[in-house]
C-alpha positions as CSV (number, residue, x, y, z in Angstrom):
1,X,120.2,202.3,111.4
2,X,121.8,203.1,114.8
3,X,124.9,202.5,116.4
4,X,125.0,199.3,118.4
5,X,126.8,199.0,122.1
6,X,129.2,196.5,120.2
7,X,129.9,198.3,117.2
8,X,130.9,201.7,119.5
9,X,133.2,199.4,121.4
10,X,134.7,197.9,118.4
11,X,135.4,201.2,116.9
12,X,136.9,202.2,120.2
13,X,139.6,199.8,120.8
14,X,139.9,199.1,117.0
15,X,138.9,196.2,116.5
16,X,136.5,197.4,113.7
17,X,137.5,197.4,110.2
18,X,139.1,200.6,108.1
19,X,135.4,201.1,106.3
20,X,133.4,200.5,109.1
21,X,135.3,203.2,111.6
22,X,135.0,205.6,108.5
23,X,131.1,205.0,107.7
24,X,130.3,205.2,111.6
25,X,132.4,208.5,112.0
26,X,130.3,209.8,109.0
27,X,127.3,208.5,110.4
28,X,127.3,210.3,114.1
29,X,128.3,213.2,112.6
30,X,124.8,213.3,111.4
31,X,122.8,211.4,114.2
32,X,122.8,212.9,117.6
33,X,121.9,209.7,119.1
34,X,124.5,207.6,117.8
35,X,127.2,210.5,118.4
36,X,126.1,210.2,122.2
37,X,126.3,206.9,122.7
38,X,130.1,206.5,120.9
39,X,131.1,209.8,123.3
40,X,129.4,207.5,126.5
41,X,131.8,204.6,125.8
42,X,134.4,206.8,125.1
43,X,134.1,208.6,128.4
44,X,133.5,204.9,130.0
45,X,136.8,203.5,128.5
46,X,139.1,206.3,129.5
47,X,137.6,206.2,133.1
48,X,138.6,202.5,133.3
49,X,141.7,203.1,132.0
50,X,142.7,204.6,135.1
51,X,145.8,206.1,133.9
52,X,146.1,208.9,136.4
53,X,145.9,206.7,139.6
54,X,149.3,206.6,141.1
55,X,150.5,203.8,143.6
56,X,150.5,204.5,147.6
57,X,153.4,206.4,149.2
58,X,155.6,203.4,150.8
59,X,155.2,204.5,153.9
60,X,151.3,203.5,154.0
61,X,152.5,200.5,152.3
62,X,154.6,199.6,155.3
63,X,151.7,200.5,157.6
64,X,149.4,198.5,156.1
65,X,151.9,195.4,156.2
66,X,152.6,196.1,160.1
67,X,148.6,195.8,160.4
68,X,148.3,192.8,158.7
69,X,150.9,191.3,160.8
70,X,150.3,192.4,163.9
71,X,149.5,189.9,166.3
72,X,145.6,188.8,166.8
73,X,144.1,190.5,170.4
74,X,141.7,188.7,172.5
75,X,138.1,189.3,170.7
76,X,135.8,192.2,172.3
77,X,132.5,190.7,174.2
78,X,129.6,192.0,172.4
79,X,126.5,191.5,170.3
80,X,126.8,189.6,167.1
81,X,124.1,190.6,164.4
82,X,123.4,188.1,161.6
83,X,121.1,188.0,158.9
84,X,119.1,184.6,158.7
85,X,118.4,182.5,155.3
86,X,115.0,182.3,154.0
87,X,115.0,178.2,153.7
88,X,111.4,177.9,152.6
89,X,108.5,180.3,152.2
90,X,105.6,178.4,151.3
91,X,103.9,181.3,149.5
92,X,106.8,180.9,146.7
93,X,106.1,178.4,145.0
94,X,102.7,177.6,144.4
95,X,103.2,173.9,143.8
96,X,104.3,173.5,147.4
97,X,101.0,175.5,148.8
98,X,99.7,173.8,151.8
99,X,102.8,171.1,151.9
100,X,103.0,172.1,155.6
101,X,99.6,172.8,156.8
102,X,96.6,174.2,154.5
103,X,97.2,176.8,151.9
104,X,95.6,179.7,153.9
105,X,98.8,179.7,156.1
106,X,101.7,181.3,155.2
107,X,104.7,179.2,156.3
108,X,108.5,180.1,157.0
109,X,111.7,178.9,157.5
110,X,114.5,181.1,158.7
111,X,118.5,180.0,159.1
112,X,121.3,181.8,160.8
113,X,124.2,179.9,162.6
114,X,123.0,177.1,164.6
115,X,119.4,178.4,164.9
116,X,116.4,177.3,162.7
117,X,113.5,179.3,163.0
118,X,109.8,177.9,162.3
119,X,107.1,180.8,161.2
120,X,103.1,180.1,160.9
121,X,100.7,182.9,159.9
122,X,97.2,182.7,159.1
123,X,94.8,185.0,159.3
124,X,91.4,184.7,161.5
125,X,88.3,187.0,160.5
126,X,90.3,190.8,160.2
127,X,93.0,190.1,162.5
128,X,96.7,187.9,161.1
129,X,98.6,186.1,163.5
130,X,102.1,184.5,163.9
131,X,103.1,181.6,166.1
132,X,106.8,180.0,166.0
133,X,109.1,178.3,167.2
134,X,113.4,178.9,167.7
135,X,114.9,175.8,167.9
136,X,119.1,175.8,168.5
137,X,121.1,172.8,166.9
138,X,123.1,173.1,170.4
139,X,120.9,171.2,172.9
140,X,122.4,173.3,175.5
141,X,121.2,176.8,174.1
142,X,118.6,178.4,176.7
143,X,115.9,180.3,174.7
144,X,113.7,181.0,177.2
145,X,113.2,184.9,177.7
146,X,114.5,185.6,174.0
147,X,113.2,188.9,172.9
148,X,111.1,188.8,169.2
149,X,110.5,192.0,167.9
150,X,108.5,192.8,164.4
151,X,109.6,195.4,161.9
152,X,107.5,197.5,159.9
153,X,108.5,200.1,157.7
154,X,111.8,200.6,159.7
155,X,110.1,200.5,163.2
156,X,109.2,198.2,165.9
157,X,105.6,197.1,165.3
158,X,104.9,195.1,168.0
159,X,107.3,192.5,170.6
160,X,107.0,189.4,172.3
161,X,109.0,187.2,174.2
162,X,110.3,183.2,173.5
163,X,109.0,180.6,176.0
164,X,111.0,178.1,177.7
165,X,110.7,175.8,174.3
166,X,111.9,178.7,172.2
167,X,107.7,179.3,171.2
168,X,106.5,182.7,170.4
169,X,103.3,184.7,169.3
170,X,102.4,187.9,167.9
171,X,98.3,188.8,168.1
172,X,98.7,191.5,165.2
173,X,101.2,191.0,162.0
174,X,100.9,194.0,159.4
175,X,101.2,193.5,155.6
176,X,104.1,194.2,153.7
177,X,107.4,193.1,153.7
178,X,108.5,192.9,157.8
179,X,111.3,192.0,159.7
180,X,111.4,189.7,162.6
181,X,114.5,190.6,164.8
182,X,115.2,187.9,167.6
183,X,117.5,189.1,170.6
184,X,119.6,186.3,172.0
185,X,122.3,186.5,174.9
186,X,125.9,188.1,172.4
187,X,123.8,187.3,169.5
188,X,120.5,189.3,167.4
189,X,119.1,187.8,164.6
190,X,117.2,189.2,161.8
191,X,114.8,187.9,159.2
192,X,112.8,189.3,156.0
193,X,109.4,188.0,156.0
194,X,107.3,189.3,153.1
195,X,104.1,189.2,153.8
196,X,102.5,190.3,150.8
């Protein structure tokens, strides 16, 4: 019989009974195992306690409330990263195999912001290969010359560029778990893809 997570918290904030505290405390006196596990929680409790903490100085509280209220500056042009949704993956669930095209292709859906992004890959003899398609909820986005790169193991493993429909390819796609990173005018995009 061992000490149970529940019981070591019980005795800790007293919530256990008179006889139960005493016939634990003789009982890890003898048992190694239970002794460690009451002196974990112990050490847990008393670190969440956080009795020694001390509030800020005032003055850093006043600095802090001059930040907060400061007023809002014009926002810096840049590049804005985002991570897309995996919508569907038709590898997921096996039900839905071959619900958008036959169940040798591996089909994706990617979402981030206005942009959907449509992923085929199928392989042919030794050689896998990836077609898709950006397509903007903003009829007036311009994807044409949109930069697709894939990620393996943390480095570019090949690149390709969108058509004027938003339409891309890649001749070679590794297996693993990739990335596909997609670099828009102010905006790049990136996507998990596992491809296992």
């Amino acid at each position: 019989m061992h000490l149970s997570s529940e019981e070591a918290l019980d005795i800790i904030e007293g919530r256990a009974s008179d006889d139960q505290i005493r016939f634990w405390r003789n009982h890890v006196q003898n048992c190694p195992s239970c002794n460690q596990q009451l002196n974990d929680w112990e050490g847990i409790r008393s670190l969440l306690k956080r009795e020694h903490l001390e509030n800020a100085p005032e003055s850093a509280i006043r600095i802090a409330g001059a930040i907060l209220q400061a007023p809002r500056t014009e926002e810096r042009s840049g590049i804005r990263q985002v991570i897309a949704s995996l919508v569907y993956d038709s590898f997921a669930d096996p039900a839905l195999a071959g619900a958008r095209g036959t169940a040798a292709q591996h089909q994706f859906l990617l979402s981030a912001m206005e942009f959907d992004i449509h992923i085929r890959v199928w392989q042919t003899g030794a050689e896998r290969r990836m077609t898709g398609q950006i397509l903007s909820r903003d009829k007036q986005s311009d994807l044409s010359g949109a930069h697709l790169h894939l990620l393996h193991q943390g480095k570019r493993f090949g690149s390709t560029e969108a058509d004027a429909f938003g339409e891309f390819e890649f001749d070679e796609v590794p297996d693993g778990p990739l990335y596909l990173q997609i670099d828009l005018p102010r905006l790049t995009i990136t996507g998990a893809l596992n491809m296992a």
